[in-house]
C-alpha positions as CSV (number, residue, x, y, z in Angstrom):
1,X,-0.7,-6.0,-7.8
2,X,-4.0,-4.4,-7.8
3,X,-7.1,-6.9,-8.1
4,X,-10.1,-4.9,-9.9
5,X,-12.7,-7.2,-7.9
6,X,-14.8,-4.2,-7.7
7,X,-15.3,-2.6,-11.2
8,X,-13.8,0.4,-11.6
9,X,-12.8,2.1,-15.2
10,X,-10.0,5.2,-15.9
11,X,-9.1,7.6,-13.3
12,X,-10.6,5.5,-10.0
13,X,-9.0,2.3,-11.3
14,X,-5.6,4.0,-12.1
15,X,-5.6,5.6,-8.4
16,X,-6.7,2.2,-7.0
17,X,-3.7,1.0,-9.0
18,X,-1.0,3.6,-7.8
19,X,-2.4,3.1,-3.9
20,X,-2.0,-0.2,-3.7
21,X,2.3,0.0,-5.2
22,X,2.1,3.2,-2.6
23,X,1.0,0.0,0.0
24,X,3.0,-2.7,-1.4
25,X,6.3,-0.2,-0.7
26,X,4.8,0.7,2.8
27,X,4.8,-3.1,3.7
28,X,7.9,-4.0,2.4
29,X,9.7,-0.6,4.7
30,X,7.6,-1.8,7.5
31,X,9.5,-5.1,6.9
32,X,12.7,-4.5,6.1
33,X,12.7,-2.1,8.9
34,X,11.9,-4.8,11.7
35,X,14.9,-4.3,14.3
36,X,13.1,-6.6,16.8
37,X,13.8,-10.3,16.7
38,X,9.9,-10.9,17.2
39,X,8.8,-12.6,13.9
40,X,6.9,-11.0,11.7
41,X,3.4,-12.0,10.3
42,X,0.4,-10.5,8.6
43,X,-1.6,-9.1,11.5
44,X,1.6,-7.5,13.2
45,X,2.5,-6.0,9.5
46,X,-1.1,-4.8,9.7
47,X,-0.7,-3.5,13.3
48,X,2.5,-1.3,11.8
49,X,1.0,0.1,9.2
50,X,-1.7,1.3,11.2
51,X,0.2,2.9,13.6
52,X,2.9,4.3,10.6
53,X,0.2,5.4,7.9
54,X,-3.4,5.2,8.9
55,X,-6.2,3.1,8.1
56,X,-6.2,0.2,6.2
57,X,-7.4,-3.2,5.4
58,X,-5.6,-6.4,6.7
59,X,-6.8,-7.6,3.3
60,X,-4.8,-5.5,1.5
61,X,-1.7,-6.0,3.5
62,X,-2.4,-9.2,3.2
63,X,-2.5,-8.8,-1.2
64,X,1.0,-6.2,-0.5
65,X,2.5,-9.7,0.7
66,X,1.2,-12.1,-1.6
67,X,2.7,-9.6,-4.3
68,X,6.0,-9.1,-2.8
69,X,6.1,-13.0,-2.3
70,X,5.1,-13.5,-6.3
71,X,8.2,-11.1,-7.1
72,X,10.5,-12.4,-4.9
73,X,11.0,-9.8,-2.4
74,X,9.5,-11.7,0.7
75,X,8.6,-15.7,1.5
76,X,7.1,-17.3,4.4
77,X,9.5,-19.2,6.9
78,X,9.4,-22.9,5.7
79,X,9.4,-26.1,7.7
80,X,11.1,-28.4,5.6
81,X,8.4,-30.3,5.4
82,X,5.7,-31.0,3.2
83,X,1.3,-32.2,3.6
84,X,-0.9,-33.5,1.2
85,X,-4.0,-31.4,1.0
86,X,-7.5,-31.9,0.8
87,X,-7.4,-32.6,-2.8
88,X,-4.2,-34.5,-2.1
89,X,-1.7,-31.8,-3.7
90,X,1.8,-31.9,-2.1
91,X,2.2,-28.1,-0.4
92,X,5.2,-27.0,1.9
93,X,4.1,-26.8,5.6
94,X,5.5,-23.1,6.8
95,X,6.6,-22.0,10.3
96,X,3.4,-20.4,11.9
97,X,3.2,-18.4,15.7
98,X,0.2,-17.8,17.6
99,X,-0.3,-14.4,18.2
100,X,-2.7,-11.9,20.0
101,X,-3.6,-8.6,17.7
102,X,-3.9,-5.5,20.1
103,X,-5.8,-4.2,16.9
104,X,-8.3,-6.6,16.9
105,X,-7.9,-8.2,20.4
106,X,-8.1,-12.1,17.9
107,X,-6.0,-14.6,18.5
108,X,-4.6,-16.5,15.8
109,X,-2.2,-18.7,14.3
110,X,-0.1,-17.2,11.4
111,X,2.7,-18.1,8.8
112,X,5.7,-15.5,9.5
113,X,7.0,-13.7,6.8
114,X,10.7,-13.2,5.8
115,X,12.9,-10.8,3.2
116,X,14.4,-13.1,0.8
117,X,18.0,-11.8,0.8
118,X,19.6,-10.9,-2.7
119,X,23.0,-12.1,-3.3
């Protein structure tokens, strides 16, 4: 799902619109196409696009996964457990890895990302 945060108007906002399903299908191959049994998370996703497709934002790999999550296609790896947040709303505590980006050279903790299998 494309977010017009910048404001854009008939042809740009329609091609903004087409890249980012084009990007949304890229993640979801790079995804379904993982053969290694190293979990997958944002960053790494990021790292394979780059290498598979060229340039591109880990923001908007990160917005390809929020909207495969919102349509069911992908989830993060859940604990079983719950938190209370900072404004003391019940939220499900997901599996997370530390990793080190070769892109970026950060290191970071991250939830892992999953297909969702269809029956």
């Amino acid at each position: 799902m494309y977010h017009n945060t910048l404001p854009k108007e008939g042809k740009e906002l329609k091609m903004s619109i087409v890249s980012s399903k084009v990007q949304d299908r890229r993640v979801l191959k790079i995804i379904e196409g993982n053969k290694e049994s190293t979990p997958l998370t944002p960053r790494i996703v990021w790292a394979k696009y780059l290498n598979n497709h060229g340039n591109i934002l880990l923001t908007s790999v990160r917005r390809s996964i929020n909207t495969l999550i919102r349509i069911g296609l992908l989830d993060y790896v859940w604990t079983g457990e719950y938190y209370i947040s900072s404004n003391h709303e019940k939220k499900k505590k997901y599996s997370r890895i530390k990793i080190l980006c070769g892109v970026d050279n950060i290191e970071t903790s991250e939830r892992i990302i999953v297909l969702v299998k269809k029956y």
